[in-house]
N, C-alpha and C positions, 0 to 999 in steps of 0.2 A: 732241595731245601730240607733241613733235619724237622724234626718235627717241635726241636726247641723254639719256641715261639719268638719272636724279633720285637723286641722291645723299643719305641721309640720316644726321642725329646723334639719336640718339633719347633723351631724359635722363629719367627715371620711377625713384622709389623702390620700387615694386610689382614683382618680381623676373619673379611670374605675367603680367602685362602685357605688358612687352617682349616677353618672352617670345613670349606671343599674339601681338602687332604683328608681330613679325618672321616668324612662318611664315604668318601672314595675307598679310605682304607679297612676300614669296616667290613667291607664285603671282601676282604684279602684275607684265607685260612694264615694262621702265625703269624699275622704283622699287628701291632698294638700302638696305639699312641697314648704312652702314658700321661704326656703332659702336654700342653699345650701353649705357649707363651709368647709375650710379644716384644720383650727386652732380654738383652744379653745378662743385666742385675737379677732379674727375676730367674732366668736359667741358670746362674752360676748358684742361687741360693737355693733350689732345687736340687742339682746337682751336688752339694755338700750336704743334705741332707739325705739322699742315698748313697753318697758313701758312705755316711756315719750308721745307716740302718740294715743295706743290705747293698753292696755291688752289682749284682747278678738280676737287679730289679734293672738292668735299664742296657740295652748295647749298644748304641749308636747316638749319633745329633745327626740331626737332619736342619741346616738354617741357611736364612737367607741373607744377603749383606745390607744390614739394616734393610731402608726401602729399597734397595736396588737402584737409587737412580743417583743421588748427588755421588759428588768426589769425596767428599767427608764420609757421606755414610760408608763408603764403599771402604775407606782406608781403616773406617773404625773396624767394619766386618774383617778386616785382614788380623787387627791387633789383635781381636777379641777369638780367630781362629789360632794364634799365635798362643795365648792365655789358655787356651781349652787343651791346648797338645802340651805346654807347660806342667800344666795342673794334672790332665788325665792322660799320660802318654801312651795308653791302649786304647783308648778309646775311640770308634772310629768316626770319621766326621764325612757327612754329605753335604755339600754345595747346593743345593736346588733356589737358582734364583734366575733373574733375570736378566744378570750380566753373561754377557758376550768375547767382551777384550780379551783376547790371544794375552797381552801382558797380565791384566789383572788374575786371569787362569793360572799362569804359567807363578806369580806370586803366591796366590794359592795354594799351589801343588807344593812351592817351598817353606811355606810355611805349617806343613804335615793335615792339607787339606788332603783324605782318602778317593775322591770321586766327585763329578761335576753330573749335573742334568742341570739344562735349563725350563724355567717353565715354559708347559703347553707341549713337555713329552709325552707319548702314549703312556697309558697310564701301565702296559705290559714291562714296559721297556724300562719306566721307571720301578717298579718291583724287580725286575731281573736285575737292578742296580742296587736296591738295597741289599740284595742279599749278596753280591758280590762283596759290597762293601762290610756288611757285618760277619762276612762270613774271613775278613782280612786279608781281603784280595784290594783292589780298586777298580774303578770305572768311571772313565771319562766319556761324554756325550759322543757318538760321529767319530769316534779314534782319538779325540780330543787328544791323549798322549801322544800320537806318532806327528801331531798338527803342533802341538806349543812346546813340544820338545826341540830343543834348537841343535841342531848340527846332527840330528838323527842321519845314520847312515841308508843310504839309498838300499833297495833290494838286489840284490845279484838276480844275474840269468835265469841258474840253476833255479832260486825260491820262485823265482816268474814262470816256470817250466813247471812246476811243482803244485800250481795252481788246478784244482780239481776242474773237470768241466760246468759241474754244479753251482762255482764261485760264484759269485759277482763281478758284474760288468764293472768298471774303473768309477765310470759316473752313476752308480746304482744307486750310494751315498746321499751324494749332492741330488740326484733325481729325489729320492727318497726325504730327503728333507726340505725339497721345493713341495712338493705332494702335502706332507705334513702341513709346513708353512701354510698352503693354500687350502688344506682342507678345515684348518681353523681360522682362516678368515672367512671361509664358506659358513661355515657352521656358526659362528657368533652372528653373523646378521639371517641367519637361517633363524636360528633360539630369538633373535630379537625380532623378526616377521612373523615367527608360529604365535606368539607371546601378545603379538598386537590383533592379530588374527579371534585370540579369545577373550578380548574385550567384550562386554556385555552390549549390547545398544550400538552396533558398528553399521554405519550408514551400508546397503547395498553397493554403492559404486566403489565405496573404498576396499569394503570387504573382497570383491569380486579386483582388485587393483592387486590387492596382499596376497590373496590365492593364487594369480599369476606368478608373482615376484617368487613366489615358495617354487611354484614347479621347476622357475627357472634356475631357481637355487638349487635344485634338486639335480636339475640335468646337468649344470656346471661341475657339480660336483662328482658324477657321475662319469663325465667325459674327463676329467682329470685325472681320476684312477684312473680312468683304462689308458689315457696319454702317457703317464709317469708310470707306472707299473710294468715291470717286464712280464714275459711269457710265462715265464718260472714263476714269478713272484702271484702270477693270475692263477694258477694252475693250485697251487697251495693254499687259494685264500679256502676260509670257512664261509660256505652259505650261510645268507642272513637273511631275513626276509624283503619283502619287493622293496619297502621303505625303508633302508637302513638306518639304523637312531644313529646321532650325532657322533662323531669319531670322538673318544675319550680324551680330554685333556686337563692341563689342571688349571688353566688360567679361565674357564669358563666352569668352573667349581663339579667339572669330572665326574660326565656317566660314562657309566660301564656298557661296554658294546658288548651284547644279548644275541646271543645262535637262536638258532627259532626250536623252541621250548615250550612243550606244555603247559610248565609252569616256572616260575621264578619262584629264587630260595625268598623265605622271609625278608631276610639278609638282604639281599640283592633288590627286592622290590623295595621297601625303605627307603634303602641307597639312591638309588635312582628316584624317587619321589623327594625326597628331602635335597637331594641334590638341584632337580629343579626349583625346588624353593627356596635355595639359596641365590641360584641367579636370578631369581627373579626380586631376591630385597634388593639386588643394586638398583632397580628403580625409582623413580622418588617416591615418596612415601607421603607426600600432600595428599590431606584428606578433601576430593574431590565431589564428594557426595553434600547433600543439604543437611546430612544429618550430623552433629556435632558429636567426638571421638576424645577419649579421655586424654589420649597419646597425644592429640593435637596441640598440646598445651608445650610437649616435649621438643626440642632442636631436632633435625632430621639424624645427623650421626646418635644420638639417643636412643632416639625410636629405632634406629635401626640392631645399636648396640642390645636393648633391649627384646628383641624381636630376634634376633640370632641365640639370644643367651637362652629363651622360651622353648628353640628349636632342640637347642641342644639337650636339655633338660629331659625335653620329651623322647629325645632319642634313647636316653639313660633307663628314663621309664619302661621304654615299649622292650627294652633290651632283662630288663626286671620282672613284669611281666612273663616272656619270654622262659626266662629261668624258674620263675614260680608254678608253671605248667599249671597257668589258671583256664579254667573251661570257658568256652564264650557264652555260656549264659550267667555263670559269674561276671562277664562285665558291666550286664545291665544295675547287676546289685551294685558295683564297688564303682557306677561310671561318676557318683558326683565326689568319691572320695580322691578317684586318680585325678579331677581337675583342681580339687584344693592342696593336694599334696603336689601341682606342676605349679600352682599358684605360690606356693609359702616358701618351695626354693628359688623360685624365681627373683621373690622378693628380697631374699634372703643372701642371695648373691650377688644380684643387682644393687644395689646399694651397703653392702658388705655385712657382713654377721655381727661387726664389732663396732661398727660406724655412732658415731654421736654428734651431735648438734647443739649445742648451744643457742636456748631461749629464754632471758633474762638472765636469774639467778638459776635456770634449772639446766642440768646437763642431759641431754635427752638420746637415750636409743632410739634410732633410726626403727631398724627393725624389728623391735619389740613393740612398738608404740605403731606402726601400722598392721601385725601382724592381732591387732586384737580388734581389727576388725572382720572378720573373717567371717562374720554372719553376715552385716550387711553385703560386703561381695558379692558372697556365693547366692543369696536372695535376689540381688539384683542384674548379676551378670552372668558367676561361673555356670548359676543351674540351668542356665536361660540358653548357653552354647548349644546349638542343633545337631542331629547326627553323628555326635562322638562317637559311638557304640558304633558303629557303620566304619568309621576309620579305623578302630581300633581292631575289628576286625576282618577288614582289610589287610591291613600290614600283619597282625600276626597270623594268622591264619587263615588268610588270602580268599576269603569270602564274596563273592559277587556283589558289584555295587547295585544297589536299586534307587537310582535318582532319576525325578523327573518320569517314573513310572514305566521306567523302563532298566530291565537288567542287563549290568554292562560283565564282557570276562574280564577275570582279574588283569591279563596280558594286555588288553584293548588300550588302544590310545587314548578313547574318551572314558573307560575307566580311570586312566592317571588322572582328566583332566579335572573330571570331578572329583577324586579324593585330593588335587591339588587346593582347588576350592574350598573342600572343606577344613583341609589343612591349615590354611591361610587365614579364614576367619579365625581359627582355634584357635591361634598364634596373637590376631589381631584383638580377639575378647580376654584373651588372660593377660596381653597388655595393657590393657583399657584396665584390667582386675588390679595390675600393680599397680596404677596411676593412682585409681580412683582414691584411696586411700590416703595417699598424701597430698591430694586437693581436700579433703573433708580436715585433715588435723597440720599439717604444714604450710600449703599453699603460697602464702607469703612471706615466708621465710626465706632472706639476702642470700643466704648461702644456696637454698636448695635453686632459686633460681639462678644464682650463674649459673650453675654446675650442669642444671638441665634444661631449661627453659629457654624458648626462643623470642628472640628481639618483636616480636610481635604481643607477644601476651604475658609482657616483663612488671607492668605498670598494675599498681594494685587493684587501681580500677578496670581496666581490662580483666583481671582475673575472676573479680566477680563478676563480672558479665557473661565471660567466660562459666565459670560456674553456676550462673543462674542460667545459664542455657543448655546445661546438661540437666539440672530440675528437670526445667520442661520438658527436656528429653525424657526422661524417665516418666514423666505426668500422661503426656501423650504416648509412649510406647505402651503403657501399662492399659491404658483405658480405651486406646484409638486404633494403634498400627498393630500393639500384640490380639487384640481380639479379631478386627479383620482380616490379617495375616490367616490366623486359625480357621475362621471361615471361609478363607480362599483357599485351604491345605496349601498353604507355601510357608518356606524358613526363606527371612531374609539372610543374604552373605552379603561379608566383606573380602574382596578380596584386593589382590597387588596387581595392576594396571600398570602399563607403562605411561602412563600420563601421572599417576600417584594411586592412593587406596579407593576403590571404586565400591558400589554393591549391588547387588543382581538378585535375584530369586530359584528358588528349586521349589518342582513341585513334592510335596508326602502328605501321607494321609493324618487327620490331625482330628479326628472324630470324637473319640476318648477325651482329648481337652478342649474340642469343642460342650460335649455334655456338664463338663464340668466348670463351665463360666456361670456367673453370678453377677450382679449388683450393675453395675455401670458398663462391664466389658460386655454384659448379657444385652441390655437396652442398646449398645452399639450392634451387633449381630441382628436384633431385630427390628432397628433402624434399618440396614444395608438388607435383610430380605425385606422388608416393606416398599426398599425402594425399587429394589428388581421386579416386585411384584410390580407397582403401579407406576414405573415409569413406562412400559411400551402401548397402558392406555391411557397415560397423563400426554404420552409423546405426542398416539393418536389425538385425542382428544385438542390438543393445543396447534396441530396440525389441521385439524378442521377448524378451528375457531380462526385460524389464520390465514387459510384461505378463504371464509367468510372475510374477512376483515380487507383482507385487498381486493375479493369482488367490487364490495360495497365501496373502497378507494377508487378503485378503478372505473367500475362499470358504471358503477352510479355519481358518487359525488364528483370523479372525473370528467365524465360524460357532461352533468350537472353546469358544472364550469366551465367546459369547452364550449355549451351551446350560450352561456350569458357572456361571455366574452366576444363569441361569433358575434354575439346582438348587439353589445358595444360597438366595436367593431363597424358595422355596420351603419348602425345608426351614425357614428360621428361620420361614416361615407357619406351618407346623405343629406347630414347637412353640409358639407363642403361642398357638394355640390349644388344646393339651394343655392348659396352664398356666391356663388360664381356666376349661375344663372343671373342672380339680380344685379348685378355688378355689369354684367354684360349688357342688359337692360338699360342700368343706369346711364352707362354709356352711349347710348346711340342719339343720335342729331334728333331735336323735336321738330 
């Protein structure tokens, strides 16, 4: 590959997709995704505007047939390939979707489609196709040309004779793509058992249930390489370490399989962290905790729209950073500037730059009209995010984690797992930063809630309810959870649960804003040591008086009762028996 860098247009309705593609291809030297989009309208007006600025900005399409599933979408993806070769007759086009049909391919190809991958190809294999393709060759998946070309001639003798001894067995192919096949179904319910696995509060029996289910994932997968895999093919592989990470694919948003390395590129560590954080917003996103969530108020496709776009943003940053060859102890200085500048693009995109609203007689920016809240925010939420500094220097320059009071290496598993965590909160609090803002000055406004709002907190009275219970929230975090928090050195997190948004605790030292409490969160801190003090001789103490108190039940007032009821008792014996006596008397002949 030249060292001219590969420019691409990526077109996919799958929002999770792109997504994946793009920080999958991030860590690929000369591949670029200039743009990213999810209609064929939006691409073509793209595409006319680099030809009218520069040609040479852009070489390739890389799209899928609409959703890949109906017959419509799939005839529209034909036309709309038909139009692009029309329009740009050099321009080269990749298929990457999830259609299969020999026919629809073989239409494809006629219609001056250059190359097929379908998704969930090695992420290798799919670069060695783009660069085929832009480099004005083509490439179909598996031989895809010798398979949907019709009336291909057979091989002669002599090319069958001509075959090196190194070739490929006949069924290396078909083995190689059961392999494939099987290794990403291993792998999605693998990601989806590790992912339950780090649930917070996971009962023992379950937990010890999921850690079996992993091993056995592990060994299936294991014994399938070496079933499907030739001799050859064993001999050549590259050593990975004992646990190998997930085979690369694009349909579970694509990490990159790691040689065992000292260290990972910035690039690469990112990738691989941000990648798992994409599969894991396919989750739901129900907020499962007691504690009420600004995003709550939002429909789940929302929250997640929202929550992908924060990702990206931040990606753009750390890549900014990056270029600005900022020191890490300038992050401490500049860590509340980089959350309000992840916050106001956020905002800014999210509901678009230009966007207006109509209330009453007045025409109102979207954007402008929440962006001037930016003080209350950052007071009540952005400055309040835990640990940033710690992620950010992580990713850029690959810093040891210290959570929970212990140092993790950058390469370690439970390094990712905690900068995944801290990840996730970050994403999940400058959500909450976007929200917050158009529940104080929007909130019930017709438009904003079709557009965002879910069937549950639609109704105007719900809404305030809804927002009188974020008050509170803020009443009691401020004065109750953030000071005893501080006194117990924990940050609470938010993170993504396969059940919905979950939160958990890390331990850090929190000494410095322990000294610095005052007024009401001060009287809670020496509430809670007064109580550690004098509960274990309040404990004692109420434990003696309590075992006095059932002697005196028992021994005595028990006792007490037992002997006047014996006497009872007794007594009515005797006179029953008096009363028989005389009766029997009465009875006898004078």
């Amino acid at each position: 590959m030249s060292d001219r860098p590969i420019k691409l247009l990526l077109i996919d309705q799958d929002p999770i997709f792109r997504l994946g593609l793009q920080v999958a291809l991030e860590a690929i030297p000369n591949l670029v995704a200039i743009a990213l989009v999810e209609t064929d309208t939006v691409a073509l007006q793209i595409l006319a505007e680099i030809a009218q600025k520069d040609p040479n900005q852009l070489n390739m399409v890389v799209l899928e047939f609409g959703n890949g599933r109906s017959t419509t979408s799939q005839q529209l993806g034909l036309q709309f390939c038909r139009q692009l070769r029309a329009l740009y007759p050099n321009l080269p086009i990749l298929l990457l979707s999830s259609v299969q049909k020999q026919g629809l391919l073989l239409a494809a190809k006629s219609v001056g489609v250059n190359g097929y991958c379908p998704k969930g190809t090695p992420l290798s294999e799919l670069v060695a196709a783009i660069q085929e393709v832009a480099n004005g060759g083509s490439y179909w998946f598996g031989d895809a040309e010798a398979i949907i070309i019709p009336n291909s001639p057979l091989p002669s003798r002599d090319a069958i004779n001509r075959i090196s001894p190194h070739s490929p067995l006949p069924f290396s192919k078909l083995r190689n793509n059961l392999r494939l096949s099987g290794n990403t179904d291993i792998d999605a319910t693998l990601a989806a058992v590790t992912a339950q696995l780090q649930v917070p509060g996971l009962p023992v029996l379950d937990r010890a249930i999921l850690a079996g289910r992993r091993r056995e994932l592990l060994a299936a997968r294991w014994l399938l390489n070496r079933l499907l895999v030739s001799s050859q093919e064993r001999q050549e592989e590259i050593p990975i370490a004992d646990e190998p990470p997930l085979t690369p694919s694009l349909g579970s948003a694509i990490q990159q399989r790691q040689s065992v390395s000292p260290l990972l590129s910035p690039g690469t560590l990112q990738s691989v962290l941000f990648a798992s954080c994409v599969t894991k917003l396919q989750f739901p996103l129900k907020n499962v905790t007691d504690i009420p969530l600004e995003i709550d108020i939002f429909r789940e496709d929302k929250k997640r729209e929202l929550l992908y776009l924060i990702l990206q943003k931040l990606a753009q940053q750390l890549d900014e950073l990056r270029a600005s060859h900022i020191e890490i102890n300038q992050l401490y200085e500049v860590k509340n500037i980089l959350t309000r500048d992840l916050w106001q693009v956020a905002v800014t995109d999210f509901f678009g730059k230009f966007s207006r609203i109509q209330i009453g007689n007045q025409n109102i920016e979207i954007v402008n009209l929440l962006l001037q809240n930016i003080e209350v925010v950052q007071r009540d939420i952005l400055n309040k995010i835990p640990l940033i500094c710690e992620l950010y220097s992580y990713l850029i320059f690959q810093i040891e984690l210290n959570i929970d009071n212990t140092s993790y290496s950058v390469v370690s598993a439970e390094s990712k797992s905690q900068a995944l965590m801290i990840l996730e909160n970050l994403l999940i609090q400058v959500a909450n930063g976007v929200v917050q803002p158009l529940l104080n000055y929007l909130a019930d406004v017709e438009e904003i809630k079709q557009n965002f709002y879910g069937q549950q907190l639609i109704s105007t009275r719900e809404i305030e309810k809804f927002r009188n219970n974020l008050s509170w929230k803020y009443r009691l975090r401020n004065y109750i959870n953030e000071p005893k928090a501080v006194f117990e050195s924990r940050y609470e997190l938010f993170v993504i649960a396969p059940r919905g948004i979950a939160n958990t605790s890390v331990y850090a030292p929190r000494n410095q804003e322990l000294v610095r409490l005052s007024n009401i969160p001060l009287v809670v801190t020496l509430l809670l040591e007064f109580s550690d003090a004098i509960a274990p001789r309040l404990k004692s103490l109420l434990s003696f008086l309590g075992s006095g108190i059932v002697f005196i039940l028992t021994q005595i007032i028990g006792r007490g009762l037992g002997l006047i009821g014996r006497g009872i008792l007794q007594g009515i014996g005797s006179v029953s028996s008096v009363e028989k006596n005389f009766r029997r008397n009465s009875d006898r002949p004078k």
